[in-house]
DSSP file (Angstrom, degrees, kcal/mol; ACC not computed):
  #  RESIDUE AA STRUCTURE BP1 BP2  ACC     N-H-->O    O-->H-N    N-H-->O    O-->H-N    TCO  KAPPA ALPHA  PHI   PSI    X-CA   Y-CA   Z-CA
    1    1 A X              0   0    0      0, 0.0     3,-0.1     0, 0.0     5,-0.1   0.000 360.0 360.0 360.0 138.4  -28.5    5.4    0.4
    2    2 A X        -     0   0    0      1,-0.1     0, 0.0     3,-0.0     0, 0.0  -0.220 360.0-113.9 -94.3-173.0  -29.1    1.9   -0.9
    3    3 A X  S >  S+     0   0    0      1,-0.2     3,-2.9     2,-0.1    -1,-0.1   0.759 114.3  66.9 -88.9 -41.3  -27.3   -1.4    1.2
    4    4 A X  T 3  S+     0   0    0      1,-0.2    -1,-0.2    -3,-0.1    -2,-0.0   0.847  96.8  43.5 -54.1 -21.5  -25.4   -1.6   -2.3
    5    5 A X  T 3  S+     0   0    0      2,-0.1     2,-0.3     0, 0.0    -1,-0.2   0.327  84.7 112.1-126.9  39.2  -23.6    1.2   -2.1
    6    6 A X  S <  S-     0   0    0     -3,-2.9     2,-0.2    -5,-0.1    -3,-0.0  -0.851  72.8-117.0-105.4 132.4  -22.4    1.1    1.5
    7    7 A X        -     0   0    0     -2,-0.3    -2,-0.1     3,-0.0    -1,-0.0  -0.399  34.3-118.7 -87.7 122.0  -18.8    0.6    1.8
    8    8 A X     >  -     0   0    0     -2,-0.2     4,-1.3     4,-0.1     5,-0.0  -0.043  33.4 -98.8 -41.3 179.4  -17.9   -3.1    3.7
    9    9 A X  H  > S+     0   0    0      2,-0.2     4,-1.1     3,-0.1     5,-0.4   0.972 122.8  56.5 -81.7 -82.0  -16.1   -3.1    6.9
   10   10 A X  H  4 S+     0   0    0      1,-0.2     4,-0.2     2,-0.2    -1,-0.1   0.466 111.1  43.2 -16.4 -68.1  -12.7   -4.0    5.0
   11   11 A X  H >> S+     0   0    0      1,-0.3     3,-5.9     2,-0.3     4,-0.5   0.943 117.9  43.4 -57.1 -79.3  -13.0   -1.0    2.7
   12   12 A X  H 3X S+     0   0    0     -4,-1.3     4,-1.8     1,-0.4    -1,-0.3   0.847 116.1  46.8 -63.3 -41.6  -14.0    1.3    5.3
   13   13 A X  H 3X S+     0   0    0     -4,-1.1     4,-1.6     2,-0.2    -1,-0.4   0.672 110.6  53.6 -65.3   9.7  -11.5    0.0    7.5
   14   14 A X  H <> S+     0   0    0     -3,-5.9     4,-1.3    -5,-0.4     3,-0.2   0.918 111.6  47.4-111.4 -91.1   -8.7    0.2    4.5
   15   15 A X  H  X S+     0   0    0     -4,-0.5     4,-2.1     1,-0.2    -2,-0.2   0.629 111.8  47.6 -65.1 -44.9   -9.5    3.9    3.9
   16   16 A X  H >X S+     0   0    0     -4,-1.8     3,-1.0    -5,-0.2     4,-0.6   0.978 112.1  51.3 -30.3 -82.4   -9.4    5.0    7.8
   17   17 A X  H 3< S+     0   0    0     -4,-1.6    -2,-0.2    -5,-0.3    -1,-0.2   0.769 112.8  44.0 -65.3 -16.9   -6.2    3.1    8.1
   18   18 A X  H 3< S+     0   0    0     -4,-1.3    -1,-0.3     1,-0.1    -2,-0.2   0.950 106.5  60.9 -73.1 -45.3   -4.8    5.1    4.8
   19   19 A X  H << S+     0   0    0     -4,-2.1     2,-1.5    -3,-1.0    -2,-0.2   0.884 105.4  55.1 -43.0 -66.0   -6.3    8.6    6.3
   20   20 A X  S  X S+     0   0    0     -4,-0.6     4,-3.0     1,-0.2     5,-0.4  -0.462  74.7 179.5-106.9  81.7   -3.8    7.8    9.2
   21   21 A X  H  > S+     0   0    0     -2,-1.5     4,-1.6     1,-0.2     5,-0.4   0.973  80.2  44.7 -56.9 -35.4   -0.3    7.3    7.5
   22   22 A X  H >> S+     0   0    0      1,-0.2     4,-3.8     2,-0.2     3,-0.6   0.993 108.8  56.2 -71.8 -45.5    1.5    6.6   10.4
   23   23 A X  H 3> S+     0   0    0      1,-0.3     4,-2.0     2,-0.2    -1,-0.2   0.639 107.1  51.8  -8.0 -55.2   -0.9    4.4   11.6
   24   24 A X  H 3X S+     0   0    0     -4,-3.0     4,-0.7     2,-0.2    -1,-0.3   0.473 109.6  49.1 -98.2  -4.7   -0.6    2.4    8.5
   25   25 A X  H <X S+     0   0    0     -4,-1.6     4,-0.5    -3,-0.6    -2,-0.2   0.824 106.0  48.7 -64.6 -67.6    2.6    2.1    8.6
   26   26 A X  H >< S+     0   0    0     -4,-3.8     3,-1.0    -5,-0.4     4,-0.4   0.984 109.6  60.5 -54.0 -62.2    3.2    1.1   11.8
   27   27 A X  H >< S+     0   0    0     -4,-2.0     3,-4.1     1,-0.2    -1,-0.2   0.796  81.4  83.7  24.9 -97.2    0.4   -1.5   11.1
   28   28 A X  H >< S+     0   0    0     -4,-0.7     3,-0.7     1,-0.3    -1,-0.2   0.555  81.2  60.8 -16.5 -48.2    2.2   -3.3    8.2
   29   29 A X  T << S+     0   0    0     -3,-1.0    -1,-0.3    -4,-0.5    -2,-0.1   0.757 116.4  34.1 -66.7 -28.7    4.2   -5.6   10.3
   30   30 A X  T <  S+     0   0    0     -3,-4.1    -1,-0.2    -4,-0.4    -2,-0.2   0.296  85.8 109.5-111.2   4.6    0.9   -6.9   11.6
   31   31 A X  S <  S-     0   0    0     -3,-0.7     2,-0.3    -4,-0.2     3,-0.0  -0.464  79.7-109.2 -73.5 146.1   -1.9   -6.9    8.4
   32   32 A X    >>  -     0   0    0     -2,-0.1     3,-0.9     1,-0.1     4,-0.6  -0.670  35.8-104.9 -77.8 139.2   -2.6  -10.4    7.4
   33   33 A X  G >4 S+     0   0    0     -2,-0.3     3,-1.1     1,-0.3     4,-0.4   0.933 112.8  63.1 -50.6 -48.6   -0.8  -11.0    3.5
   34   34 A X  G >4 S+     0   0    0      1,-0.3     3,-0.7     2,-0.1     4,-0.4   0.855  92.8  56.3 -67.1 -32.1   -4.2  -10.8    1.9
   35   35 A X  G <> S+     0   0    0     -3,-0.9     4,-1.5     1,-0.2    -1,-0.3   0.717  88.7  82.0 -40.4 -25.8   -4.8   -8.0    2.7
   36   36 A X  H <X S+     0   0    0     -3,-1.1     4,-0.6    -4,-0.6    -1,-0.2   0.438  86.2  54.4  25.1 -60.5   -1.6   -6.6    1.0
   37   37 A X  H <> S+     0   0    0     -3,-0.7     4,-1.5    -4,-0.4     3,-0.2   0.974 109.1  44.1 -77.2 -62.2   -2.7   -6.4   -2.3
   38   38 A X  H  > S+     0   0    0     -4,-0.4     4,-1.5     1,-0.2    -2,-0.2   0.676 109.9  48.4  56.2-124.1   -5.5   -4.4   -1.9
   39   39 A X  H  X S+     0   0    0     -4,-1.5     4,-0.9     2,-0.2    -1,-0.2   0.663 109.5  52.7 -81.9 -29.4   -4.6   -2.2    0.1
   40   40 A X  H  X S+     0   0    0     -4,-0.6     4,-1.2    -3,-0.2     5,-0.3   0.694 110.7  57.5 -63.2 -32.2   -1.2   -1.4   -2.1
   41   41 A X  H  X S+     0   0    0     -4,-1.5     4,-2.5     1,-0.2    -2,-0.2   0.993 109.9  42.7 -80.4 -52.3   -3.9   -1.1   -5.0
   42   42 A X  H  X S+     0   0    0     -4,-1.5     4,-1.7     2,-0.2    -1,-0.2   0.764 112.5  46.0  -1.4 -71.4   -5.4    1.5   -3.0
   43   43 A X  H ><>S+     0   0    0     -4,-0.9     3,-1.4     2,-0.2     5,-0.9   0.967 115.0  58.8 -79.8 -62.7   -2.2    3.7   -1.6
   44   44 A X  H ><5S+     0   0    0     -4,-1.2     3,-1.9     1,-0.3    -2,-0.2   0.778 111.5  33.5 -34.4 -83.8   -1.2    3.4   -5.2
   45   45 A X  H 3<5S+     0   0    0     -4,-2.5    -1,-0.3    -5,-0.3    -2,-0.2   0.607 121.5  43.4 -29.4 -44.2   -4.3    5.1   -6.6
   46   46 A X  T <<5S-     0   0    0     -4,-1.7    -1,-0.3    -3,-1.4    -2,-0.2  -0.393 112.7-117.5-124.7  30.1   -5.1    7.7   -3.9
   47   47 A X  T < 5 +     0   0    0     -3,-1.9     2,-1.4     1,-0.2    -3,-0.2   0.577  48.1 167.2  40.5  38.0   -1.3    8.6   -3.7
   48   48 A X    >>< +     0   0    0     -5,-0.9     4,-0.8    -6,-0.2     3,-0.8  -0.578   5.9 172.1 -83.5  70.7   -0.4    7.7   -0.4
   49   49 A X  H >> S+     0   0    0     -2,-1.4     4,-3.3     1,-0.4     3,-0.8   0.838  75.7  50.0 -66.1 -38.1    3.5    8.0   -1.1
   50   50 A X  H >> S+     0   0    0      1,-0.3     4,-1.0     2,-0.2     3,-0.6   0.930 117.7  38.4 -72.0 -38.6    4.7    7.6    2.6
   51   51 A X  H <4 S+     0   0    0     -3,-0.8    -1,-0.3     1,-0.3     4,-0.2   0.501 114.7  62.5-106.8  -7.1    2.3    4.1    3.4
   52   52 A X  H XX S+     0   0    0     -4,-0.8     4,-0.9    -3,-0.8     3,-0.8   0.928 104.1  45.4 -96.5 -50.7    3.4    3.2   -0.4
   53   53 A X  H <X S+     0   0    0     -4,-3.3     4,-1.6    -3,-0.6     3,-0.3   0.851 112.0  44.5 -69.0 -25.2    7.1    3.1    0.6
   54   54 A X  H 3< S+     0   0    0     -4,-1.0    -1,-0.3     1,-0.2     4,-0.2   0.532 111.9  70.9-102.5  -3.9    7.0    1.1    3.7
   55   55 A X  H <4 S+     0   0    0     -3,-0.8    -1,-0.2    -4,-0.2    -2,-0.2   0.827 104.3  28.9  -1.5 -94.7    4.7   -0.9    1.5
   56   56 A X  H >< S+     0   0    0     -4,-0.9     3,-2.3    -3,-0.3    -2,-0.2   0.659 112.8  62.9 -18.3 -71.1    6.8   -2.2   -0.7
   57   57 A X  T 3< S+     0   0    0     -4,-1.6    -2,-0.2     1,-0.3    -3,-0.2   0.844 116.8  37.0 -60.6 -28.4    9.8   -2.4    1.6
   58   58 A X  T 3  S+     0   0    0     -4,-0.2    -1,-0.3    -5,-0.2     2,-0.2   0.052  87.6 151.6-116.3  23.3    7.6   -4.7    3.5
   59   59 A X    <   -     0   0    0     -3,-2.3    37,-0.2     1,-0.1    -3,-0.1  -0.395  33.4-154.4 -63.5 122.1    5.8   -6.5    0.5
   60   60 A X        +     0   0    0     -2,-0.2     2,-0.3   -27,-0.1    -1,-0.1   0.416  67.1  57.6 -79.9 -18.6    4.8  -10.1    1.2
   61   61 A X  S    S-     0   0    0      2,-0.1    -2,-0.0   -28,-0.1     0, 0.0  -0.741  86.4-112.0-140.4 160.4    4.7  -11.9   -2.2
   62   62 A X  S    S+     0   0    0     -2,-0.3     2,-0.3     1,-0.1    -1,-0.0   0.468  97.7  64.7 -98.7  -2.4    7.7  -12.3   -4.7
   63   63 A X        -     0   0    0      2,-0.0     2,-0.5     3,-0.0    -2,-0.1  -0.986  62.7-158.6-129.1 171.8    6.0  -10.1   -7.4
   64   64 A X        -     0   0    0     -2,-0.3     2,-2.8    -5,-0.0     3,-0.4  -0.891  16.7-150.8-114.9  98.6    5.2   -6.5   -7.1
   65   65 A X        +     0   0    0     -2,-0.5    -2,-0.0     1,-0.2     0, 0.0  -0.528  49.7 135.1 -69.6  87.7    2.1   -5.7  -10.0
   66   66 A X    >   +     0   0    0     -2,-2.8     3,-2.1     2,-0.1     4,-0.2   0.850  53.2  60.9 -69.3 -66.5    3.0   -2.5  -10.4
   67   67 A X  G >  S+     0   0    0     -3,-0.4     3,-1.5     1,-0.2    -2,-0.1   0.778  95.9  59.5 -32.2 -44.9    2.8   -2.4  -14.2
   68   68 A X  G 3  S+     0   0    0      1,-0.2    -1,-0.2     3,-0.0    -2,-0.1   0.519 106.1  52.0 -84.1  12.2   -0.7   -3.2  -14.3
   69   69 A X  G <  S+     0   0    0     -3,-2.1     2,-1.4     1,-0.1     3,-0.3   0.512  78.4  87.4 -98.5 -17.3   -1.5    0.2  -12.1
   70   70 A X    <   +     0   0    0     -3,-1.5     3,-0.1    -4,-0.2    -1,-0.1  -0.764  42.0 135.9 -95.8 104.3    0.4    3.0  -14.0
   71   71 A X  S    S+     0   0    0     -2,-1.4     2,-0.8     1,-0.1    -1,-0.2   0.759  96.1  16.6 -86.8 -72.4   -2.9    3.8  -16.6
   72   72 A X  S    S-     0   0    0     -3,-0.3    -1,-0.1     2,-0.0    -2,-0.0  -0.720  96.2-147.1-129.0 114.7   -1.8    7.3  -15.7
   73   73 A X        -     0   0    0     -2,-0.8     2,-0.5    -3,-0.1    -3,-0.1   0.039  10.3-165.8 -73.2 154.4    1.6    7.5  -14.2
   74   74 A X     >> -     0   0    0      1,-0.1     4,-2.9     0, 0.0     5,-0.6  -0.990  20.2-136.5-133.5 130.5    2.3   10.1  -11.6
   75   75 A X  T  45S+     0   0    0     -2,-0.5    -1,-0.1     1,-0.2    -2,-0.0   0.828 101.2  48.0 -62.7 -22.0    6.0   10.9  -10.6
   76   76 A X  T  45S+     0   0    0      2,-0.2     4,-0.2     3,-0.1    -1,-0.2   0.823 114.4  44.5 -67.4 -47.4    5.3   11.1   -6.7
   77   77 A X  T >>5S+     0   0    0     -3,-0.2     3,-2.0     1,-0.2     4,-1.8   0.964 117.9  43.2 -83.5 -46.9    3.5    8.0   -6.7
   78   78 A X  H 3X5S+     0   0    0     -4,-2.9     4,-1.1     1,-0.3    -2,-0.2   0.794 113.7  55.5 -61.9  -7.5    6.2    5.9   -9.1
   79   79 A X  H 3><S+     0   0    0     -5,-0.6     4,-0.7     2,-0.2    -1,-0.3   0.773 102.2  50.1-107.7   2.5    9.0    7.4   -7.2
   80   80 A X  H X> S+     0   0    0     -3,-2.0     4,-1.1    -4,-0.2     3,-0.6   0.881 113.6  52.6 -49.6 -70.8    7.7    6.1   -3.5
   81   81 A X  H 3X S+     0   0    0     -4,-1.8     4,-1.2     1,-0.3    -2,-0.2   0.628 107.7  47.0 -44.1 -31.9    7.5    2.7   -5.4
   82   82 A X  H 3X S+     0   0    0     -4,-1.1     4,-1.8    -5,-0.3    -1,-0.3   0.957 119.8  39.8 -39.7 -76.2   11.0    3.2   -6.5
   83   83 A X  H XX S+     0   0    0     -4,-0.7     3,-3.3    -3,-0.6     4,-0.8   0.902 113.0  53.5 -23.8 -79.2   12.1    4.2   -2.6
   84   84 A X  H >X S+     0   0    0     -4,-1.1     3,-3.3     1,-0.3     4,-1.6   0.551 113.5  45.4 -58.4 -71.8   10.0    1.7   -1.2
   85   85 A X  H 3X S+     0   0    0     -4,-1.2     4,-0.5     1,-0.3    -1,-0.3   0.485 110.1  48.1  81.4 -94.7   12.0   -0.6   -3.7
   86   86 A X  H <X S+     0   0    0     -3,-3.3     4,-0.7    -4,-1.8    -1,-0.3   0.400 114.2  46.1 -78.1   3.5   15.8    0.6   -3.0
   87   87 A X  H <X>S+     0   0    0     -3,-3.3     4,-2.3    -4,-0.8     5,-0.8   0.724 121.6  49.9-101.3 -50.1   15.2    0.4    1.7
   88   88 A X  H  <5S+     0   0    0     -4,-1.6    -2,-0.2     1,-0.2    -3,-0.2   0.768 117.3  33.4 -49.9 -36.9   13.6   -3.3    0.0
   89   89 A X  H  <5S+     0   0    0     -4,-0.5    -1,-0.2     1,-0.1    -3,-0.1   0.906 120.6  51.1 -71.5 -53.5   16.8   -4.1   -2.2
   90   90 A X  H  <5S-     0   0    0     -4,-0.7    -2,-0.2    -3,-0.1    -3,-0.1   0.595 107.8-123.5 -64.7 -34.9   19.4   -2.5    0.4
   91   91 A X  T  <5 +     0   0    0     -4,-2.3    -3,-0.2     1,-0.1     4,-0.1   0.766  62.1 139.9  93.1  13.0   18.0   -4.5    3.3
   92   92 A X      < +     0   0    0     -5,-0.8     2,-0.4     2,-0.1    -4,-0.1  -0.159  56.4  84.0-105.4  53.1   17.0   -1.7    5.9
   93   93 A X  S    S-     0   0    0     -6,-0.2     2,-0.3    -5,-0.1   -39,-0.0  -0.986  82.1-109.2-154.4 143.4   14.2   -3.4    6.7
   94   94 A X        -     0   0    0     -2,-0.4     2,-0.3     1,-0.1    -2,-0.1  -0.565  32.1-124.6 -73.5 137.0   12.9   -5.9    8.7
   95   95 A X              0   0    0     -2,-0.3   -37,-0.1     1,-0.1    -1,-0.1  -0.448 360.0 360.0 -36.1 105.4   11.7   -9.2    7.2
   96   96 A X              0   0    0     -2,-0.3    -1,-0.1   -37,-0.2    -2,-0.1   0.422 360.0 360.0 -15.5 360.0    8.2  -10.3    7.9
């Protein structure tokens, strides 16, 4: 195994903290913003519906790139983002 193709700390810590959904949820409230994207790009990909809604609902920046992630849309993952969305719209969530 070469140095190149050894995952950085970030990454490896970004895929541990997805392995552990509650974990990364509870998190959120404390991740620094850059990470944020990321790590969203991430849950997105590798379907992580539950860490995708509380995600969102807790989304740091006033847009959400969504669009440029469905290459091939999956109903599970676009319908967290949806959730995560309507507790984000509705307002049953705490602010950063």
């Amino acid at each position: 195994m070469s140095v190149d193709s050894l995952p950085t700390l970030f990454q490896w810590a970004r895929d541990n903290l997805l392995k552990e959904e509650a974990l990364a949820i509870s998190a959120l409230e404390e991740l620094p913003i850059h990470i944020f994207p990321e790590m969203f790009k991430v849950a997105f990909t590798d379907r992580h519906t539950k860490v995708l809604i509380a995600m969102v609902s807790a989304w740091p920046f006033p847009c959400l790139p969504v669009g440029t992630l469905i290459e091939d849309p999956h109903l599970e993952t676009l319908k967290a983002v949806l959730d995560g969305l309507n507790v984000l719209v509705t307002g049953k969530v705490h602010s950063r």
